[in-house]
Each structure stands twice: as C-alpha cells, then as structure tokens.
C-alpha positions as CSV (number, residue, x, y, z in Angstrom):
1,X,-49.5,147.0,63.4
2,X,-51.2,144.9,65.9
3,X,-54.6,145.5,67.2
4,X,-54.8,144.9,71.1
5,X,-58.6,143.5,72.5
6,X,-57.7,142.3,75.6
7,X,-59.2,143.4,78.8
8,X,-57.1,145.8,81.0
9,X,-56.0,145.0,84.3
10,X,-58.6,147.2,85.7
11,X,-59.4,145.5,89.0
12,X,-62.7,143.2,89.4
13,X,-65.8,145.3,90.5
14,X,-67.5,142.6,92.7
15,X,-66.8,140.2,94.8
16,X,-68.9,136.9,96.6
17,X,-68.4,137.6,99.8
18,X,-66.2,139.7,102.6
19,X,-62.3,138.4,102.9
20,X,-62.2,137.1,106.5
21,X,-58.5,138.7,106.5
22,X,-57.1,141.7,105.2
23,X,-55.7,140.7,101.4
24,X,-52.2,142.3,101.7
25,X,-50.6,143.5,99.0
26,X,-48.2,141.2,98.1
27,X,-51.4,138.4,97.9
28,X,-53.2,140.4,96.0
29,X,-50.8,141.3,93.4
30,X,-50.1,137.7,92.9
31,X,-54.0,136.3,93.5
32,X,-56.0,139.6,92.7
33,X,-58.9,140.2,95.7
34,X,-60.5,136.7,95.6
35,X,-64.2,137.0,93.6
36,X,-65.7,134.1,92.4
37,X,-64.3,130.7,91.9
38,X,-64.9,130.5,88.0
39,X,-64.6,134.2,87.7
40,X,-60.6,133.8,88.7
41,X,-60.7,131.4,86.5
42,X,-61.9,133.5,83.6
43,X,-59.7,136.4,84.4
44,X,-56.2,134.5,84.6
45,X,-57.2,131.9,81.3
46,X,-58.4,135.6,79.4
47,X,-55.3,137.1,80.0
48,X,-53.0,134.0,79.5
49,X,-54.7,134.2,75.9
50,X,-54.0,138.2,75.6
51,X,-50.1,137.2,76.3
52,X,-50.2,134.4,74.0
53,X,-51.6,136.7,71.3
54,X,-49.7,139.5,72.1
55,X,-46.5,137.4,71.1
56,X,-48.3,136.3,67.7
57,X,-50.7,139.8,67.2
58,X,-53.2,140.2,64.3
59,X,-51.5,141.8,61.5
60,X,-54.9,142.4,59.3
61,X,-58.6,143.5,60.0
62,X,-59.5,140.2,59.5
63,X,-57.3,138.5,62.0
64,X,-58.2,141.7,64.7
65,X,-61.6,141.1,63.9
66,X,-61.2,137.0,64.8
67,X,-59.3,138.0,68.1
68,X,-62.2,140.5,69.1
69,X,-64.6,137.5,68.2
70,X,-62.4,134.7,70.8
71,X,-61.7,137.8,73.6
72,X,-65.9,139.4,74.0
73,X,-66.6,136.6,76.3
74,X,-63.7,137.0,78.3
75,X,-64.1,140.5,78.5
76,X,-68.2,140.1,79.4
77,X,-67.7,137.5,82.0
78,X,-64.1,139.2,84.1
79,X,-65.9,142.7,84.0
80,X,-62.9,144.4,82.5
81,X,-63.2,147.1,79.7
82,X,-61.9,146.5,75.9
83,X,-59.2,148.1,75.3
84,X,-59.7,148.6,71.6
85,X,-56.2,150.5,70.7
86,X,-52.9,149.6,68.4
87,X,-50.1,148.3,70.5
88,X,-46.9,147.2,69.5
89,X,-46.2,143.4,70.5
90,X,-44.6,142.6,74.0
91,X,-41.6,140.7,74.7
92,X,-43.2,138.6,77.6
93,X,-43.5,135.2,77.0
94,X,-45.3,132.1,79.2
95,X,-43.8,131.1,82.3
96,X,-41.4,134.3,82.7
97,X,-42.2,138.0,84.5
98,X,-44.4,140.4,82.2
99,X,-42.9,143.0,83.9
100,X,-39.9,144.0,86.4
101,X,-42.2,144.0,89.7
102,X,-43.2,140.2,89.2
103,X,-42.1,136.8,89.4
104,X,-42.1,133.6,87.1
105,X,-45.8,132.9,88.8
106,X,-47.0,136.1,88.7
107,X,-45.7,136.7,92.3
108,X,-43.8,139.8,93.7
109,X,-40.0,139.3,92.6
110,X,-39.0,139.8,96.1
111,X,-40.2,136.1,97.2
112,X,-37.9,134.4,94.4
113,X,-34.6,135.9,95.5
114,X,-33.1,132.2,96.8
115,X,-30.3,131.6,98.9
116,X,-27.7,129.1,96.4
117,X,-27.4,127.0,99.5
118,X,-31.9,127.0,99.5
119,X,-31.2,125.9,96.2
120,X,-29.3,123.2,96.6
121,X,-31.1,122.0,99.9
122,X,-34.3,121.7,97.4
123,X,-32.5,119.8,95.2
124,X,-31.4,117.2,98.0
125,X,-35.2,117.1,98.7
126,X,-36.4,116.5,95.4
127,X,-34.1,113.0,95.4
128,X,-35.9,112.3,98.6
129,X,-38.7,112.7,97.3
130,X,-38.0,110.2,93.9
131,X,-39.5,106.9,94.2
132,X,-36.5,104.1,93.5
133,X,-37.2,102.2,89.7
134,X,-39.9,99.7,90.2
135,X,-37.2,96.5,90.0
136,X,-35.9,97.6,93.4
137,X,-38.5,96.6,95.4
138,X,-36.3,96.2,98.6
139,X,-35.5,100.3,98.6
140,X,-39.4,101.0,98.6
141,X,-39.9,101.1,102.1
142,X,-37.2,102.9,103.3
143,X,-38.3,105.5,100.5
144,X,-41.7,105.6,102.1
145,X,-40.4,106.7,105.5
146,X,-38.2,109.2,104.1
147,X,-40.8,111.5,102.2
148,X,-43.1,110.7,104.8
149,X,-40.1,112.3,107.8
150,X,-39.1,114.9,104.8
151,X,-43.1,115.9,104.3
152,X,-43.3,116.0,108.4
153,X,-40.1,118.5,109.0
154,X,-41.3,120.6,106.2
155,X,-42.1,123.5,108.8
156,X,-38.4,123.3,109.7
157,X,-37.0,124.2,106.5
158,X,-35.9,127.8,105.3
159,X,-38.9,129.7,103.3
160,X,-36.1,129.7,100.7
161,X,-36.3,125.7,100.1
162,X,-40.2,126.1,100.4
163,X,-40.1,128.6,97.2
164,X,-37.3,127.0,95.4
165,X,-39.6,123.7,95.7
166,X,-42.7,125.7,94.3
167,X,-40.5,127.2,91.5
168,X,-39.8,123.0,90.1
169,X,-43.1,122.4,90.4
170,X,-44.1,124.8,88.5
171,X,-41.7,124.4,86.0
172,X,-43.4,120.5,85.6
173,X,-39.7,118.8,85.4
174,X,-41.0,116.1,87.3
175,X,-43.2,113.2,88.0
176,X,-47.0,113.9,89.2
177,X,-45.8,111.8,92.5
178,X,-42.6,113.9,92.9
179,X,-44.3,117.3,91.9
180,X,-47.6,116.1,94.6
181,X,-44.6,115.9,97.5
182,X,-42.8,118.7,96.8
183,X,-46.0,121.1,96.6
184,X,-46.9,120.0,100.0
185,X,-43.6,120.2,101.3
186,X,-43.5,123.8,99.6
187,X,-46.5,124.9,101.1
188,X,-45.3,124.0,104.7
189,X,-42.1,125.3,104.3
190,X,-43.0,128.6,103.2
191,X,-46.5,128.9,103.6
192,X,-46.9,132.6,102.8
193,X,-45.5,132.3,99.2
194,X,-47.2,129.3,98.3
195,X,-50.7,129.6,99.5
196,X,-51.7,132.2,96.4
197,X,-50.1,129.3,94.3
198,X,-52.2,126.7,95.9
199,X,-55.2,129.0,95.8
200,X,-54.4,129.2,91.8
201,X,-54.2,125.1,91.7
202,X,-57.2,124.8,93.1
203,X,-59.6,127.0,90.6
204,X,-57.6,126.8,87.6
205,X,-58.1,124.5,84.9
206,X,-55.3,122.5,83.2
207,X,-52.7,121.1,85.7
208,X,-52.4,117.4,87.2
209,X,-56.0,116.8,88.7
210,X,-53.8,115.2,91.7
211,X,-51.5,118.1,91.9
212,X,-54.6,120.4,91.9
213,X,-55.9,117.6,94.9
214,X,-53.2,118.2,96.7
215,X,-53.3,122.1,96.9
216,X,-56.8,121.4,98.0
217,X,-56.3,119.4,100.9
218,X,-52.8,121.5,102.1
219,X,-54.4,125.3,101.3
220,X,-56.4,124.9,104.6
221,X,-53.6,123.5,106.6
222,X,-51.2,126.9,105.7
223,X,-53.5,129.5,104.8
224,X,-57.1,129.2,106.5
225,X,-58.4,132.7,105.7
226,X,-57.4,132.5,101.8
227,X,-58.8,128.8,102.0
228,X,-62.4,129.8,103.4
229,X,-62.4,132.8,101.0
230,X,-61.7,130.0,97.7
231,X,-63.4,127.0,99.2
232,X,-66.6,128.0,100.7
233,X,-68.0,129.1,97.3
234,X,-67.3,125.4,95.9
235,X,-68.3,123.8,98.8
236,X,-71.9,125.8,98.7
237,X,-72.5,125.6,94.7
238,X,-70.6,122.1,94.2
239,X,-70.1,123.7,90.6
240,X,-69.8,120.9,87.4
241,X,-66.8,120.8,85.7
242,X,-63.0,119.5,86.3
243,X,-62.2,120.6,90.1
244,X,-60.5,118.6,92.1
245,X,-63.1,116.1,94.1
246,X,-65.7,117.9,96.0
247,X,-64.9,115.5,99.6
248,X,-61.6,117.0,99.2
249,X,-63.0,120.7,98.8
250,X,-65.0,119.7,101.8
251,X,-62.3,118.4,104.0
252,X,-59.9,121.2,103.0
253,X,-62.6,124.0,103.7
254,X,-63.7,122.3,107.2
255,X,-59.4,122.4,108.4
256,X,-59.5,126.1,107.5
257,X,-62.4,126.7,109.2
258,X,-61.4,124.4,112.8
259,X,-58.0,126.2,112.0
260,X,-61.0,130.2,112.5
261,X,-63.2,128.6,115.1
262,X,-65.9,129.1,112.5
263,X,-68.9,127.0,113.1
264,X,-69.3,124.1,110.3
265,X,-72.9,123.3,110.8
266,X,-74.7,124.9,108.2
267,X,-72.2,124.2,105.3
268,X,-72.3,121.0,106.3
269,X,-76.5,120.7,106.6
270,X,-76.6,121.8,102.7
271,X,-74.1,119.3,101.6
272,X,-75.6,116.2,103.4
273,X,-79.3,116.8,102.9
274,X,-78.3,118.1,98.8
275,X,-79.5,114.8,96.9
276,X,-77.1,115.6,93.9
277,X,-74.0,115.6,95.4
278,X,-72.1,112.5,95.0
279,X,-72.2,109.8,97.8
280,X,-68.8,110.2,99.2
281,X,-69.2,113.9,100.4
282,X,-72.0,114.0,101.6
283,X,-70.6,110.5,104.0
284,X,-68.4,112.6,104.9
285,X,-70.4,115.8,105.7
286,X,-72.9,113.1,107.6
287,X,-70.1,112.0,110.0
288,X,-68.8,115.8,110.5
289,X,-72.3,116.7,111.2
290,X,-71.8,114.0,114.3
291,X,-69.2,115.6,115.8
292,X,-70.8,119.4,115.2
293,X,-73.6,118.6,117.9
294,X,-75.7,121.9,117.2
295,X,-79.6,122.1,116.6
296,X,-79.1,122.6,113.1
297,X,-76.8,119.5,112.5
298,X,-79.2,117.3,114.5
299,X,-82.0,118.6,112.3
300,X,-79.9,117.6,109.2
301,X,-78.9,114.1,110.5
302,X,-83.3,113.7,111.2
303,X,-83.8,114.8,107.7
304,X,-81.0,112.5,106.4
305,X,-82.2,109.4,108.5
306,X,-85.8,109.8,107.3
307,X,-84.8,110.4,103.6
308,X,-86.0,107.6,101.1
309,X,-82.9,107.8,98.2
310,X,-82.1,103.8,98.6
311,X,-78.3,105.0,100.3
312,X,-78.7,103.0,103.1
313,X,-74.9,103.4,104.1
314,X,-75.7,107.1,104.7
315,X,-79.0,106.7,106.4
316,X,-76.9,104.2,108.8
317,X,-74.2,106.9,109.2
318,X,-77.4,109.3,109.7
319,X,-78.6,106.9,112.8
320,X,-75.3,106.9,114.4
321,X,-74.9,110.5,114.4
322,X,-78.4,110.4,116.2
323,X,-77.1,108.6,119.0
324,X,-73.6,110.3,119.7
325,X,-75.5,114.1,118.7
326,X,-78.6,113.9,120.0
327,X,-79.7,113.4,124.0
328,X,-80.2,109.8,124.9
329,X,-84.1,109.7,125.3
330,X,-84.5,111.6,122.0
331,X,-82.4,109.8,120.0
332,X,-84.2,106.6,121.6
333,X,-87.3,107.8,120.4
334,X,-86.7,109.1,117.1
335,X,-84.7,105.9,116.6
336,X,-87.8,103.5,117.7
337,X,-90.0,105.7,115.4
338,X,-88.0,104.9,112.3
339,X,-87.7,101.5,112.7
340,X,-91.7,100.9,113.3
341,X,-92.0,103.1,109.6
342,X,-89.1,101.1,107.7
343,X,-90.2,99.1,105.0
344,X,-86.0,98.3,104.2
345,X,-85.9,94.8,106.3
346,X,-81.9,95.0,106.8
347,X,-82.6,99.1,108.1
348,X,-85.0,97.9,110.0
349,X,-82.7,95.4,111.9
350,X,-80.1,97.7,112.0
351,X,-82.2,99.9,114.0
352,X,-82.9,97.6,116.6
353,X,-79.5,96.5,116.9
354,X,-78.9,100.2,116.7
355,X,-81.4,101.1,120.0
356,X,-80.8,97.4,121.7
357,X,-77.4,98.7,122.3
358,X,-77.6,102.0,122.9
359,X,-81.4,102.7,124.7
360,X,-82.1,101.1,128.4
C-alpha cells in the first residue's frame, strides 16, 4: 500500500493582484492563474516531489510518516488541502504527460501536435544556431550573422517550428548557448505556446540561470499581459534568492508595460530611491526615470541627486535626468543648489560643468 500526502490540485485561493487580461484556459491549465512569484514556485516544486514519490511510494508507517514530515510545508505554503488517503502508485514519470489532456510541459496536448516538415525545419535551425568548434575561427563570423538573421525572422516561422524548438529545449539536449537561441527564437515563433513556458523559467528554480535570463528579457516582448502579471511582483519586492538578475526583471517588465501604455513611473521611483538594490538596476531605473518626465519621476531623480550613499555615478545619472526631465529654470536652480552644498570636490565640478552647459 502506498500512503498519498500530497496536496490536491484544488486551485490557489488568492492571488497578488488582478490579471490585466483574461487567463484563458489553455494558459491556465498550463500556468495555473498567476499568484505570487514564490508561491508558483512552491506549488509546481510540491507537486514535482508528489510525482517523484508517487513512482517510489512509502510502503510502511514509517516511510508515510517521513513523506507527511517533507510534504506539510508544501502543503501550508500552496494552500492546498492534504489528501491523507491510500492510492495505488501512478505510472507518470518526469518529463512526460500525467494524464491524456496534457503535454510533455504540462501544456494542453493540442499545442504539441507538430507538422514532420516543423520538425525538421527545427532541426535545420538548431544547426544554425550551433557555434562552429573553437579551432575554426574563420567560420565565427558568418555564424554570428546567421543566428542573429535566424533570431530576427523568427516571427516568420510556422508556430509548429516555434513549439518543436521549445520541446529541445526542454528536453536540455543542447548547449546553454544553443538552448538560450532557440528559446528566443521559440518564443517569437510561436509566442502563444511559449510564453506560459517562459513565465515558468522565469520563477522556477533549477534551470540554466542564462536560460532563465533569457525568458526574462523575451516574456515582455511576446506576452506583455502574462509578463506584467509575473514581473511586477519581483520588480516591487526584489525578493533574495536565485532569479535571474533583477536589471533584467526591470527591463523585461518595463517592454511589457510600453508594449500596455501603462505608466512606469512609480515602479521605477521605488527601485531607484530603494538603497538595497544593487547598483546596476537602480542605473538603469535612474535613466528610465529620464525619459518618464512625470512629477513623480522628477521627485525621485531630486531625491536621488540629493542622496549621500558615496554612488556618485548614479547621482551624476540623477543630474542629467534633471536637465532633460525637468523645466530649464528649475533644473538650473535645483542644479546651482546642489553644487553650493557638495562637499564631493569631483560632484561639485561636475555640477558646474553640468549648469555651464546647459543654464544661460
């Protein structure tokens, strides 16, 4: 007999914030309704363990009684009930359907069903994508130019080609620099399929750190809504732990949300006035605030300019933004203000190199 602990699929009961599209229900059979960041997490590693388990089961007390110890956490944090109950084990393994409605990623069946010739255009693609052996240096550039023309036409290939590429991916039968291309190239070419993938990358722990990168940067590009929905919690509570780097999080959730017409400015205020966040985002978030122009991004760029953390890189990317964001005579004056308070004697000269140039 084998004693069954694992949490049912009983759907989530909360969630962080409203979807900014309707989840349809292909997405959310193969992404669940998007909750927290972590709390994805949690659900899909919990129930990775229940199918591992479920191929070796407890056969004593003992061993159920271990299982219930490993699974209570799991069960706590995802919100889903124990299913206390004798089950007999289940023939699904890793990587393949657990049942006959879905796919080898947990996807509907229906988006795997790939044309022979999809097949084999994917398979032409992934040689394009294959970097030459190191000794033939001469056959490097002409390789560069081809992923980079093969990466470009992506949105001209067959949604076939696009899932096909995700499916080797997947499958990691490849090298990281192959596998990076061909989930970009995936995600263009069939960008309904792959985004729940992508989203998955992104939040779950254990793939290629560049691979998980990657789905970052491309989820905003092919699926705004699903990226705002993912990114915007990681973007707000820059959690610790092993996500891909939080500029990229940044620059992915800011396409999606040029891609909505939604207004950046206060995501980007918290980021670049947030002292713990590491240097390059909040650079970055600094320069976006620029380009923003709104009162609350020219507050943040004042706060930032008059902050004393020893960054003078970002201060000086602070000053610039007060020129091209703020109006000329204000900017001028705020400008002259700093540099009669800064004790920093390069600052200082930046300043009035800064308003020598740019006030009359």
């Amino acid at each position: 007999m084998a004693y069954n602990f694992c949490p049912t699929d009983a759907p989530r009961p909360t969630t962080t914030m409203a979807p900014t599209a309707p989840i349809t229900p292909s997405r959310a059979a193969s992404f669940r309704a998007v909750t927290t960041h972590s709390g994805i997490a949690r659900d899909r590693n919990c129930r990775a363990v229940c199918r591992e388990m479920r191929q070796r089961p407890a056969t004593s007390i003992a061993g159920a009684l271990l299982l219930s110890v490993a699974l209570v956490a799991c069960t706590h944090e995802t919100g889903g009930p124990v299913n206390v109950g004798v089950t007999a084990p289940s023939s699904s393994v890793a990587g393949q359907a657990t049942s006959a409605d879905e796919g080898p990623l947990g996807l509907p069946a229906a988006d795997f069903v790939v044309d022979p010739v999809d097949e084999a255009r994917a398979e032409e693609l992934l040689t394009v994508l294959t970097p030459p052996p190191p000794e033939r240096v001469e056959l490097q550039n002409d390789w560069i130019d081809s992923r980079r023309k093969a990466i470009q036409d992506a949105h001209r290939e067959h949604v076939g080609v696009g899932v096909a590429l995700m499916r080797r991916v997947d499958a990691d039968e490849h090298d990281r620099i192959v596998r990076r291309a061909a989930l970009e190239l995936a995600a263009h070419a069939a960008p309904e399929q792959v985004s729940p993938y992508l989203a998955r990358l992104v939040v779950e722990y254990g793939e290629d750190l560049g691979l998980r990168e990657t789905a970052t940067r491309v989820l905003g590009d092919v699926d705004p809504d699903l990226a705002l929905e993912v990114l915007e919690p990681l973007v707000r509570e820059d959690p610790r732990g092993t996500y891909p780097p939080s500029e990229t999080i940044l620059v992915g959730w800011l396409t999606a949300a040029a891609a909505r017409d939604v207004d950046p400015s206060s995501i980007l205020a918290l980021v670049a006035t947030d002292l713990r966040r590491d240097e390059s985002t909040r650079h970055r978030a600094v320069r976006e605030l620029a380009l923003a122009g709104t009162p609350l991004a020219r507050e943040a760029l004042r706060a930032v300019l008059l902050e004393s953390t020893g960054n003078g890189y970002l201060r000086r990317l602070a000053a610039q933004g007060v020129v091209d964001a703020f109006p000329e005579a204000e900017a001028c004056a705020l400008l002259e203000e700093v540099a009669l308070l800064e004790a920093d004697p390069n600052m200082q000269l930046f300043l009035a190199n800064l308003v020598q140039a740019n006030c009359p």
